[in-house]
N, C-alpha and C positions, 0 to 999 in steps of 0.2 A: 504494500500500500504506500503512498507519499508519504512523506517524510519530512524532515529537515536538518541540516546540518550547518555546522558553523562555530562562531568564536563567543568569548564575551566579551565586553568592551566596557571599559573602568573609566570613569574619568573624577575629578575632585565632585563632591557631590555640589560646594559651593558654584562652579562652571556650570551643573544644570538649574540650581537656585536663581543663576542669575539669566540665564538665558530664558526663562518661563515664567518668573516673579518682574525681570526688570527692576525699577527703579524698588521695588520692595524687598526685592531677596533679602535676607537675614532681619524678617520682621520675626518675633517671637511667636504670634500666632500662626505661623506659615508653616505646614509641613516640610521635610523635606522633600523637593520637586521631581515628580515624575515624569515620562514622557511615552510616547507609542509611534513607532513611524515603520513606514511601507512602502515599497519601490514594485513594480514588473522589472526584470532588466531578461531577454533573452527569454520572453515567454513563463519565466518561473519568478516564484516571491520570493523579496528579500526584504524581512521585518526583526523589528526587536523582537522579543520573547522572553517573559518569564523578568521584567526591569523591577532590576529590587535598589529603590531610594536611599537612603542608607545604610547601605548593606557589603554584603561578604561575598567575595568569593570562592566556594570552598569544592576540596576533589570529590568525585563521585562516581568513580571507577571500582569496579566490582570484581576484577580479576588483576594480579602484580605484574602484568607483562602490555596491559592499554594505561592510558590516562585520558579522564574526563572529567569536566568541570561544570558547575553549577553554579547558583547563588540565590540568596537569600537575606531577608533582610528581619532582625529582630522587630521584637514589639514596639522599641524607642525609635529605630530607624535613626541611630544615632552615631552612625558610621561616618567617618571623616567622606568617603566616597558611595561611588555611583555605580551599578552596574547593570549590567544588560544582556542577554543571547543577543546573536546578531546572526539569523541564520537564513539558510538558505535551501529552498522546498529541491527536492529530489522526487524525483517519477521514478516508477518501474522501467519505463523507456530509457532515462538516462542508464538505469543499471543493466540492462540491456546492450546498451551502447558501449557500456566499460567492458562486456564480457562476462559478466557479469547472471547467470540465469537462477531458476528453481527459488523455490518458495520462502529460503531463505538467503538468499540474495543481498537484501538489507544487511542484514546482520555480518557478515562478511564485508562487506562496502563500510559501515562501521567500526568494525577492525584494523580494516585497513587503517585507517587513517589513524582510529586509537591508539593502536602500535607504536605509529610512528611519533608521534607524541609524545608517548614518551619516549624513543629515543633520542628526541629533539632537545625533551627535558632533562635529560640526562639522570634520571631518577629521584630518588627519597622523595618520590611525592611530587616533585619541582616541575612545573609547568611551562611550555614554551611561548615567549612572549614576544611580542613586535611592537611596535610602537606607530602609532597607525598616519605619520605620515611618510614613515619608512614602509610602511605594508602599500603606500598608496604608489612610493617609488618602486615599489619592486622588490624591493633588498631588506636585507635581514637587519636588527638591529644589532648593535653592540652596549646598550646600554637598556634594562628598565628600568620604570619609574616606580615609584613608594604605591604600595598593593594592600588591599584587603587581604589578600590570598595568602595566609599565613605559611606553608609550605616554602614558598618563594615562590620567583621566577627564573629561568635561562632566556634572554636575549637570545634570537637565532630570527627565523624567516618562516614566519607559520604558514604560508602558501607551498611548502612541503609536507604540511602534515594533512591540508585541506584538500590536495590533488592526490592524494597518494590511494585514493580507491578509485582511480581510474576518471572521475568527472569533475570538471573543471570550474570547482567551487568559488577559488580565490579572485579569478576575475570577475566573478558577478558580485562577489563583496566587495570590489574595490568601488565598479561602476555606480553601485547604490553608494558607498559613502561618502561618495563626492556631492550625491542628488541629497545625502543626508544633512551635510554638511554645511548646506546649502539653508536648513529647514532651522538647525539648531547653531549658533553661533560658537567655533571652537571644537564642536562635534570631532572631526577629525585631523585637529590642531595640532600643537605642541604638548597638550595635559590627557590628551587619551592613548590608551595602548588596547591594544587587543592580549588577550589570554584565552587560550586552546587547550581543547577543544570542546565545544558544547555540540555532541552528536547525537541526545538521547531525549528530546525536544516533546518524540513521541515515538511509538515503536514502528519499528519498519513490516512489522507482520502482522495480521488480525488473527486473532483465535475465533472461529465461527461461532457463532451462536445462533438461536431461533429467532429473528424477528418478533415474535411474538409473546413467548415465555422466555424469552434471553437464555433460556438454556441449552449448553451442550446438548449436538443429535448425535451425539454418541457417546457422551458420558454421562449418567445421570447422577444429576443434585449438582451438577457444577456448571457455576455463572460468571463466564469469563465473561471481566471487567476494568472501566479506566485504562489506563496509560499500558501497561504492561498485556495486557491483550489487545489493545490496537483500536480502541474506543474512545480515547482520549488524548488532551495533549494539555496539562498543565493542572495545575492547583482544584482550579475553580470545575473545571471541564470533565476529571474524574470524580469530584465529590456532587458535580450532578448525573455523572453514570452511575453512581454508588447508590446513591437515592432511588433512583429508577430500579436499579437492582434490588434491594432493600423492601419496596413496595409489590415486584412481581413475586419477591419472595412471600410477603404477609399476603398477599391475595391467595397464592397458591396453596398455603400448608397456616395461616394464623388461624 
């Protein structure tokens, strides 16, 4: 099923206060500022996803041989920074295209890239990082900037980790960040970096279920669900498949 992949992108949370509040930023009753943007570039979307205010960036790699990255943002939202997915939708066509075939496809196109991520980051955890007006020239960085990301980062060129499942991610992120850049003042400036890789957005596979009773036609009592069966893509989006599940469950058997 589509998908999306991508990076996330940090910038001071103070740079989006003041790009969205203006002449108000750093008023006390002023949240810290959040944002949403969206591009078409090459027929496929390239949108924020999952922008936590001030918040973390933290790893979320499930196996010692990929790295992946997330974020999140506590109750106070009281993080010195800003972050964001920054990704970019994947068809079955494109994985196709890479050579890519069979029903787990996805998940393989994921790895890829995961892998190489951390090879990039060169391990304990440590993330590869660019600096996004280095990412917009091409070339890798030699320096990152001050991160949420407690593990750290490694400086390097993350359009190696974004291409390395065969489809050509990097340049559809560059195209949109220039259109982004465009919307939010500083966006992809000298105060933002990207950190990789955020590939797990939503799952590249559906697990089947009945249209009707959402259950397995071939296992019974089980309701595959949310994010992790291929129903969902984020916070809000599985805790309304969770519900819907929840409710076909008390119809059927309360």
């Amino acid at each position: 099923k589509p998908f999306a992949v991508g990076v996330r992108i940090e910038h001071p949370q103070a740079l989006i206060n003041r790009a969205q509040y203006g002449a108000s930023a750093g008023h006390p009753n002023l949240p810290a500022a959040y944002y949403r943007l969206a591009e078409t570039v090459d027929e496929r979307g390239v949108f924020s996803f999952c922008m936590c205010p001030g918040g973390w960036i933290v790893p979320a790699m499930t196996t010692s041989s990929e790295l992946v990255v997330n974020g999140m943002s506590l109750s106070k939202r009281d993080s010195p920074f800003a972050n964001s997915g920054l990704v970019v939708g994947v068809d079955p066509d494109d994985l196709r295209a890479a050579g890519l075939e069979g029903p787990l496809a996805g998940l393989e196109f994921q790895r890829r890239i995961e892998a190489r991520a951390m090879e990039l980051g060169g391990g304990s955890l440590r993330a590869p990082s660019t600096l996004a007006r280095d990412f917009l020239a091409g070339r890798a960085s030699e320096a990152a900037r001050e991160t949420s990301y407690l593990p750290g980062l490694t400086p390097t060129d993350l359009s190696l980790a974004l291409d390395a499942g065969g489809v050509p991610i990097a340049k559809k992120l560059r195209d949109a960040l220039r259109v982004f850049d465009g919307r939010i003042e500083g966006y992809a400036g000298g105060e933002a970096q990207l950190v990789g890789v955020e590939t797990r957005t939503s799952s590249p596979v559906r697990i089947v279920r009945d249209p009707r009773s959402l259950e397995s036609p071939s296992v019974s009592m089980l309701f595959p669900a949310a994010e992790g069966a291929g129903y969902a893509g984020g916070i809000v989006s599985a805790a309304m498949d969770g519900q819907r599940i929840a409710r076909r469950i008390a119809e059927a058997f309360g």
